[in-house]
Each structure stands twice: as C-alpha cells, then as structure tokens.
N, C-alpha and C positions, 0 to 999 in steps of 0.2 A: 545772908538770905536776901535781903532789900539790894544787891549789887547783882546777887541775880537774878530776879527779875527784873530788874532795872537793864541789863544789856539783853533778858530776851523784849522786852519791851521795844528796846530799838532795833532790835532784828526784825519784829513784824510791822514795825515802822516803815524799815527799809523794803521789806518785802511789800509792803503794800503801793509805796510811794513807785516803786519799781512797774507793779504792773498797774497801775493808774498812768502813768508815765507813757508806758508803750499803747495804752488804748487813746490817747491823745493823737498820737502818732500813724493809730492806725490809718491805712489808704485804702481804700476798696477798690481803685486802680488795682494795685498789687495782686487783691486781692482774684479781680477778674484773672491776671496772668495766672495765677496760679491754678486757677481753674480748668484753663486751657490744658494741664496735664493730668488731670481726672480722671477715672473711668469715664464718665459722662461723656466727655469731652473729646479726651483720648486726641489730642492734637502734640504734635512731636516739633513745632517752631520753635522750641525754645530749650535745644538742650542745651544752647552754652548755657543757661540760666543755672546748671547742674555743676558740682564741684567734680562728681564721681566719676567712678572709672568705669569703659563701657561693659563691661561685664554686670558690674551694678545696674546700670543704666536698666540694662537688658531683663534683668530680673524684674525689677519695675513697670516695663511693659504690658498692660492690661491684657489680658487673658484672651488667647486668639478667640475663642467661640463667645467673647463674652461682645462682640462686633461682626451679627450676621454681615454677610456678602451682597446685599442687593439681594434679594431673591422675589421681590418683585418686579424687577427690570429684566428681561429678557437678556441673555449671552449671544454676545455678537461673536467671540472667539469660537473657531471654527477650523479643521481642515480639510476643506473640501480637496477634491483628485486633483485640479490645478495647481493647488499651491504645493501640494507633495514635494513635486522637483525643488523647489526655490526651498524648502524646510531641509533637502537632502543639501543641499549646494551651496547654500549661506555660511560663510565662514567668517571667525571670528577669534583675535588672539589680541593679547597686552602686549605693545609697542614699550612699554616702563613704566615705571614706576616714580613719580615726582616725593619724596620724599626732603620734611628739612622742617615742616610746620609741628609747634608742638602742642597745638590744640587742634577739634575737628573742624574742618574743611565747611566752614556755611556758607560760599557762595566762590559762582565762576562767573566767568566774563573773559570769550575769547576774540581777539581784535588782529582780525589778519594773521601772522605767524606768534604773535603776543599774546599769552594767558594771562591773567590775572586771577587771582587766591585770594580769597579772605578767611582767616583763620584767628581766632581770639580778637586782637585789638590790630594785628598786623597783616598791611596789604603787602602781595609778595608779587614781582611782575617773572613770571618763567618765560625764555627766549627760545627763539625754533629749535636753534638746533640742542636745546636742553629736551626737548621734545618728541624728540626724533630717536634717541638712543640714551645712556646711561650716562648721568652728571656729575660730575666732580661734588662729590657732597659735603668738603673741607672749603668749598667756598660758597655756600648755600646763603650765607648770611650778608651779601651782597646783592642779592636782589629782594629784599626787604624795602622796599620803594615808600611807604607809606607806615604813620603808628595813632591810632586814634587813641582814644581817652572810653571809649565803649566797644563792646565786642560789635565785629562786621555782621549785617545780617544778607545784605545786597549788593552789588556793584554795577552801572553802570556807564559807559567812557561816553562821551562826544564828541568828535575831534580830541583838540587838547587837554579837555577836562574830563578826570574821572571822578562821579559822582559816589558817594558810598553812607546805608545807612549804618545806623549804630544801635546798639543796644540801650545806650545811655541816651534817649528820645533825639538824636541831632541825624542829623544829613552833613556831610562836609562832601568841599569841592577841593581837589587836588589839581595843583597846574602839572601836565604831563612833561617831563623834561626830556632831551635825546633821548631816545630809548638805545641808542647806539654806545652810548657812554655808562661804566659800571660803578658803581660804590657811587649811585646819587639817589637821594631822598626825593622825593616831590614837596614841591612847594604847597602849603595848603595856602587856596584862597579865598576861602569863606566856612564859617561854620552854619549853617540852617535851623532856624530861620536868624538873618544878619540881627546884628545887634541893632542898626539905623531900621531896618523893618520892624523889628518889638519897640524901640521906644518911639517912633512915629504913632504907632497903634498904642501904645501906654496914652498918645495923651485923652482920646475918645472914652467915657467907659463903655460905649456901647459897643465896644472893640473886646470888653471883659469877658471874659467865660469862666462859670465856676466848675471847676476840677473834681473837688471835693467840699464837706464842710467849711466854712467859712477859708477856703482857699478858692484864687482865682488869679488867672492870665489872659494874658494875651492869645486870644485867636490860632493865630502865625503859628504859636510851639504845639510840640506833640510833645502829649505826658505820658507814655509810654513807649516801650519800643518801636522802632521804625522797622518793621518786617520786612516793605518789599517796595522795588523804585521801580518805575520803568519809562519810558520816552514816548511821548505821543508821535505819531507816525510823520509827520514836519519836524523834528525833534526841536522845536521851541519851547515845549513844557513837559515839566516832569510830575510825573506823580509819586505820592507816595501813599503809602498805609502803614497803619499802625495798631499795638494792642491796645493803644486807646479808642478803637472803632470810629475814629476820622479818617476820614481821604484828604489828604491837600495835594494843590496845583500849585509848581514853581514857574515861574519863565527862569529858563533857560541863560538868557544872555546878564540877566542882572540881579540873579538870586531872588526876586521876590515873590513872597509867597501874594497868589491870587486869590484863591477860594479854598475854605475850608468843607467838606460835607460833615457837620458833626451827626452823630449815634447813626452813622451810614450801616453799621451793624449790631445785632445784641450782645457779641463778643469779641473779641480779638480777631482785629482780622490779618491773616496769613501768605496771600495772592493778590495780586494782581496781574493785567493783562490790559491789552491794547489793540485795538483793531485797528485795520489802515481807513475805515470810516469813521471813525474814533471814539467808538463803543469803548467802556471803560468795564470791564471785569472784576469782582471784586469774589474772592472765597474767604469763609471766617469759621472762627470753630463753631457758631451756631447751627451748621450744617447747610446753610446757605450760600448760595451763589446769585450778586446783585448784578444787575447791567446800570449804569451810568449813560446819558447822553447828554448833550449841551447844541438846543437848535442854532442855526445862525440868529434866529429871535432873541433868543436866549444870552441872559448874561453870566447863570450859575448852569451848572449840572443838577440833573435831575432823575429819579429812580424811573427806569422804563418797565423795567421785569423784575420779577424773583423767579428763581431755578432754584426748585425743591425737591431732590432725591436719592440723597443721600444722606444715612441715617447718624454720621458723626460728625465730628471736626474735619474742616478740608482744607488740607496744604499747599496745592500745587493748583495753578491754571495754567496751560498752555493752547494757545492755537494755531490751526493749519496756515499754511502760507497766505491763501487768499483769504484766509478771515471768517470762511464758511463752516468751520465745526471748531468747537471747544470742546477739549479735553480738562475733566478737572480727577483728581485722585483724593482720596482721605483716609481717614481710619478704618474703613470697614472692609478694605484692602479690594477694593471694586475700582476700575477708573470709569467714570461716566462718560459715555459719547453722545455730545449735544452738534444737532446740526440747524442751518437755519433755513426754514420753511418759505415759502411762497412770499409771504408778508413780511422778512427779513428779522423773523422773533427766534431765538433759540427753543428747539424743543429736545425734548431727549429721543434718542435711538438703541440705545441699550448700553451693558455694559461690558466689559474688558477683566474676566477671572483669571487668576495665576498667580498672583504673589500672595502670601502667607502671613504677611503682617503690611503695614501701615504703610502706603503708598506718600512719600515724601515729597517728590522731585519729580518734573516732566521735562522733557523737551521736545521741540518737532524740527526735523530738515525735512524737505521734499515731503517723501510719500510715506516716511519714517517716522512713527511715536518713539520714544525710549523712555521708559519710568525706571524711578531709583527708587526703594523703598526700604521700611526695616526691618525686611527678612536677609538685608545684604547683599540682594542681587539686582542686576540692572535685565529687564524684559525688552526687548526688540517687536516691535509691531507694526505689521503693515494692513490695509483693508483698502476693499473694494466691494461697490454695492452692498454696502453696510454688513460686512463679513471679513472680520478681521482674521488674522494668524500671527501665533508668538513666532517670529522667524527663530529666535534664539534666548535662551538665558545665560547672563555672562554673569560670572563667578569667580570671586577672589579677593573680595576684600571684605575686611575682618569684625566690621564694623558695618550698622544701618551708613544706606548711600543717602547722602544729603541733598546734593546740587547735580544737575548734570549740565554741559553745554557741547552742542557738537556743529559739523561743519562736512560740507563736500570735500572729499578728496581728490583734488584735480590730478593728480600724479598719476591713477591707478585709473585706467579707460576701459580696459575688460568687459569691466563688473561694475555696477552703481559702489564705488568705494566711499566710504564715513572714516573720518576721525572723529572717535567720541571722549569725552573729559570726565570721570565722574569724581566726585569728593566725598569723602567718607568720615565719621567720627572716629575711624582706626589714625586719622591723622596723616592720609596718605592719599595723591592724588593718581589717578591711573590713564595710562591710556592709551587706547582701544583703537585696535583697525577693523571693521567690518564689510564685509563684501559681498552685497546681492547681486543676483543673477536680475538683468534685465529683463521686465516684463514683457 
C-alpha cells in the first residue's frame, strides 16, 4: 500500500514540476504569433509555422462570413462598355509548371531571366530556359543554390548578393556565384544582425532591450520572425519587419544594422513597402497600415500616417510604379485602393471585391494589379479613373497562392504580354502568359 502511494506521489510530483517548468518558459512573443492565426486575426503569414497538410490547413480557415468585405468602402470593380472588349480579348494560359520544392512556395524574386524560390529552409535558383517549357525533374536537385537553418519568408537579390529572411528571427546574405555554372551552392556571407554588430552593442546597456520577463538583448536582433525585406529605392538600405513588431534598417554594403523602430505595430507585422520618396509602408495583423518617413533633419524614422480600413489582419502591400497609390489586401478578402491626395498623404478610394477568402499576395507591373489569395486563385486587375475591372481569374493550382512576382514580356509586341510567377502551398510554382489588348 505505502509503495503505492509513494510512486503515485511522484507521478503528481513529476506532473507538477512539469507544468511549472513550461510556465517559466513561457514567451508571449510566441504567444503574439500565434494569435496572428485566430479568428480575430485571421492573418495567413505564417503557414510554414504549420506541420499539416493543406487539406487540414484548409479546414481551419476561419469561416468566410465570419470576415464581412468592407461594406463600408465603396466598390471600385466595375464593367463599364469600354472595358467589355479588353474582358472579351484578354487571354491567358500556364507556360509550366516548376515543380521539385517539397514544401510551400513563401517567396519569389525574379532577376532578369533568373527566378529564385523559397520554400521550407531551401533557396532554389530556376534558369530561363527551365521556364520557358517542361524541365528535366531528375535533376531538380541542382539548383538548390542556398540551405538556411529557418524557413525562408522573403528574398531579395542586389547585384551579387541575395538577401533572405528566415523564420528562425535572422536575415542572411548569400554571395551570388556564376549563375552560368550548375551543382554550386552560394556562399553565405553574413548572418543578420553580424555577430561584431551584437557584441559592439552588448558592451552599452543602453543598447539592452527587454524581450520578455527578465530576458533582454541586444537592439540589432529580431525576436521573432522576419516576415518581409525590401530595398530602399538607392538600394543602400534594407528594411526589414517582423512578428516582433520592429522595423530595422540595414546598410547594405556592410551589414550593419542602423535603426531599430520598436512596437512600430500592436501585432505582427506582415508587409512591407517602399516608395521611390522613401515612404516606408508597413501592414500588420492589427488591421493597420503605418507610413514611415525620415526627414533630411532627421536621424531616425518617424510615424507620419495610420491607414485605418480594414477590418482584419493584412498580408500584402504593393505599390504602383510612380509611387501614387497603394494597394494593400487581408483577411476580409477586400483589396484596398489608397491613392495620394494633393498634400502627398494616403487616402482611401475604395475597394477591389472578387475573391472568396483571404487576399495573401500582391503584385504590380505597368498598369497591372495581380492578387494571390486563399480561395486558390490569382485575380488580374486593371483601372482607370478610379474604376477598376477583373480582366481575368487564373485557375490551377491546388492550394492557397502565397507569392506572386511578375515582369513585361518583351518577346510578344501584339498585346501588352506579362509573365507572371505564382507560388502555392500545393508546393508548386506556375507560370503564366497573359495578354492584354492595348488601351
């Protein structure tokens, strides 16, 4: 009798010590991330964070009616008698199918006739004429150019260096090698923030920041995912974000980090963006959208706006070529069209209905919006005089669309021709020839 209570006694021992153990441990970082995939939240940045398969995935997707559409924004989608012809005439078909990643597709980056892939922890580099028609898929495993230690969330290239965030809070630089030569790795040459940048700053405390309960770092590192990088318009400094709701600035030529914005958001933030004046965009799941500027006075960045109108988590920012309207998309499967006013502020213009779930992914060429989202399909949109038209919905891949990146088609003089790239959680890249009729 006394031996048995005596081993259940250390059973509730173990049991106890057990969950006193993991509340030590607790992070409320973490705990933000996870938030980020809530009803509330309803923000979709972070499926690798998921083991499951996308059929599961899919089942856990929050409840379409339970994320009205904007219905106090006004619908700019429209088609009026003019665009008729160009909605008849617009054509559009899959050029292949990139096939060889065995996780989903979070980020593109197209660089001349050179694609770049980020999928799980592997950068993959696809070659023109991989691209152009059906590949040899028995040696798919030679262009695997890059392998981090965190799932990819971003990629951006510079010249010779490709930039890429991670899952695992880091940024790494890769030295680009021949891209003419096959079966070669890249060299890494730096991890973010450098090791000589954190202990420079280790020796100040006023360099410390606390994280959490009595934990605390260095400034320079991100404690949560790096969601999204992108290049300021001189491409000397990179930005990044993260779900720790900082923004940091790198210089470019020597990795170091310059400025940190800490709690630049109330949640995880998702987007960013860059203007050729050098507005800094920022979307988060808090349903916001920040503007950044930094005067020539000025030594840090500073909040100029908040852009407030949409009612979930927001994934995507893109903007037009000259810089004069931002597109941002989120959960409430609406894309916002902000344009800027007289005084050079973002206001809103209305929004862009048609897709069925969760607006992922933007892109813009020319006179072209394209959204990926996770109803599976990519939407084609053009406007004028703030009246938009879906030219097309492309259909075919099996899974929500993650990334998209697209480019002019110089080959095809006709028609306004696009190559467009989209990446998918089916694990498969696609891509797309599209042909509008000239305005």
């Amino acid at each position: 009798m006394c031996t048995f209570l005596w081993k259940h006694l250390i059973f509730l021992y173990s049991v106890f010590f057990y969950i006193f153990s993991a509340s030590l441990c607790f992070s409320p970082l973490s705990q933000a991330s996870k938030r980020i995939m809530s009803d509330h939240h309803a923000s979709y940045s972070d499926y690798d964070s998921q083991s499951r398969s996308d059929d599961h995935l899919q089942t856990n997707l929050p409840a379409l009616y339970s994320q009205p559409s904007l219905p106090s924004l006004p619908s700019l989608t429209s088609n009026p008698d003019h665009y008729q012809e160009i909605l008849s005439t617009t054509h559009h078909h899959c050029l292949t199918t990139l096939k060889g990643h065995t996780s989903y597709i979070s980020s593109l980056n197209l660089v001349g006739k050179f694609l770049y892939s980020g999928s799980g922890k592997e950068i993959r580099l696809w070659k023109g004429n991989s691209l152009d028609s059906e590949i040899d898929h028995e040696n798919l495993s030679n262009n695997v150019v890059a392998v981090g230690k965190g799932a990819v969330k971003s990629l951006v290239v510079l010249e010779d260096k490709l930039f890429s965030a991670h899952q695992d809070h880091k940024i790494r630089v890769w030295k680009i090698n021949n891209q003419e030569s096959d079966k070669q790795k890249y060299t890494r040459l730096a991890t973010l923030p450098t090791l000589g940048d954190r202990a420079f700053k280790s020796l100040l405390p006023k360099n410390q920041v606390q994280i959490r309960r009595h934990k605390t770092c260095t400034w320079v590192r991100h404690v949560d995912t790096v969601s999204a990088i992108a290049l300021s318009s001189d491409e000397s400094l990179l930005y990044s974000v993260s779900w720790d709701r900082t923004i940091k600035i790198w210089r470019t030529n020597n990795f170091k980090c310059l400025e940190s914005v800490a709690n630049a958001h109330d949640d995880a933030i998702n987007a960013v963006a860059l203007s050729n004046d050098d507005s800094v965009y920022t979307g988060s799941a808090d349903k916001n959208i920040k503007v950044w500027r930094k005067s020539s006075k000025e030594s840090k960045h500073s909040l100029v706006a908040t852009l407030e109108k949409h009612n979930s988590g927001i994934n995507a920012l893109a903007l037009s070529t000259d810089g004069s309207v931002l597109y941002s998309g989120a959960c409430d499967r609406s894309i916002v069209v902000w344009e800027k006013d007289g005084g050079g502020n973002m206001v809103v213009v209305g929004a862009l209905r048609g897709h069925s779930q969760s607006i992922l992914c933007l892109a813009v060429v020319s006179d072209l919006l394209f959204s990926g989202s996770a109803d599976k399909t990519i939407r084609i949109w053009r406007g004028a005089d703030k009246s938009y038209s879906c030219l097309a919905v492309l259909e075919g891949h099996r899974g929500p669309v993650k990334c998209l990146t697209a480019t002019i088609d110089h080959d095809n003089t006709a028609d306004a021709s696009y190559l467009l790239y989209s990446g998918s959680l089916d694990c498969e890249i696609r891509v797309w020839q599209i042909n509008v009729p000239i305005l």
